[in-house]
C-alpha positions, -999 to 999 in steps of 0.1 A, spaced: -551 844 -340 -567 875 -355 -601 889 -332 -592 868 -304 -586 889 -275 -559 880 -249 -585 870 -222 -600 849 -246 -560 832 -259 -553 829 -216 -591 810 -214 -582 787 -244 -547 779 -229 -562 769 -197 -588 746 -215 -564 728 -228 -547 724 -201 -577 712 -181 -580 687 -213 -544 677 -205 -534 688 -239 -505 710 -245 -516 743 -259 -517 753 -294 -528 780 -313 -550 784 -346 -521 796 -365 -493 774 -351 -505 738 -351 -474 726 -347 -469 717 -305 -439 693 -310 -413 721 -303 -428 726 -273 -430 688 -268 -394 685 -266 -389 709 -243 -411 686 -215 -395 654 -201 -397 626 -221 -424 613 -199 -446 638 -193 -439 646 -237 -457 610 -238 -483 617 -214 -497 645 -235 -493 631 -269 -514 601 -256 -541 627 -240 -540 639 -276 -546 615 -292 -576 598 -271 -593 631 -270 -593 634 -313 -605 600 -311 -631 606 -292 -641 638 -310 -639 620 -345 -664 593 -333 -693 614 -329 -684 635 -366 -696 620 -397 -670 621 -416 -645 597 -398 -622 596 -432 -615 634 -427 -596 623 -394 -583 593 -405 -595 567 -377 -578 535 -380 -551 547 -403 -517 533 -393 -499 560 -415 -519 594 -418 -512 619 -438 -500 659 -428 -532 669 -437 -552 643 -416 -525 654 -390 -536 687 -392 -572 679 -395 -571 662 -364 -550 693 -348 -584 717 -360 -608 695 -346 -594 692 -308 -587 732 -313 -621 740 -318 -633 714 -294 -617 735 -265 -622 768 -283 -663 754 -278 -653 745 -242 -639 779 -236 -667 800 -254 -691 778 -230 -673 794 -197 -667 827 -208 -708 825 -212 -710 809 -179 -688 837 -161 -707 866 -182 -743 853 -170 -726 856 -131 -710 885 -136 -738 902 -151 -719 903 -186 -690 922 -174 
């Protein structure tokens, strides 16, 4: 992820965490190798958290086709739409706290 500092890569990663989420990055969509490392369990825990948070993040777009709600089959590139959208969900989320902590710290 080019002009993303590491503070800002570790903030991110604990976002999406917090979102129950397994972290991803902009470049690297792709979390299922790191999915099979986890418990087959706790895999299915975070591929459900998945998918109720791009759900819930495709309701309030306009363009609900783009994410391909209600689509038993989607395609890789509705796949990886879907992967964009909860990425820059929690990179919001992130930019949101690192404001918070910079208005406390006195921008520090």
């Amino acid at each position: 992820m080019d002009g993303v500092n590491e503070i800002e890569r570790f903030l991110l990663q604990q976002v999406m965490w917090e979102q129950g989420i397994i972290p991803m990055d902009l470049d690297d969509h792709d979390a299922g190798r790191r999915l099979d490392l986890l418990p087959p369990e706790e895999a299915r825990r975070l591929k459900r958290r998945f998918r109720k948070l791009w759900r819930t993040l495709a309701r309030t777009k306009a363009y609900h086709s783009l994410y391909g709600l209600g689509d038993k089959e989607p395609s890789r590139r509705t796949k990886n739409h879907r992967k964009v959208l909860v990425f820059y969900h929690c990179w919001q989320v992130m930019m949101e706290k690192k404001r918070q902590f910079e208005c406390k710290t006195g921008g520090d």
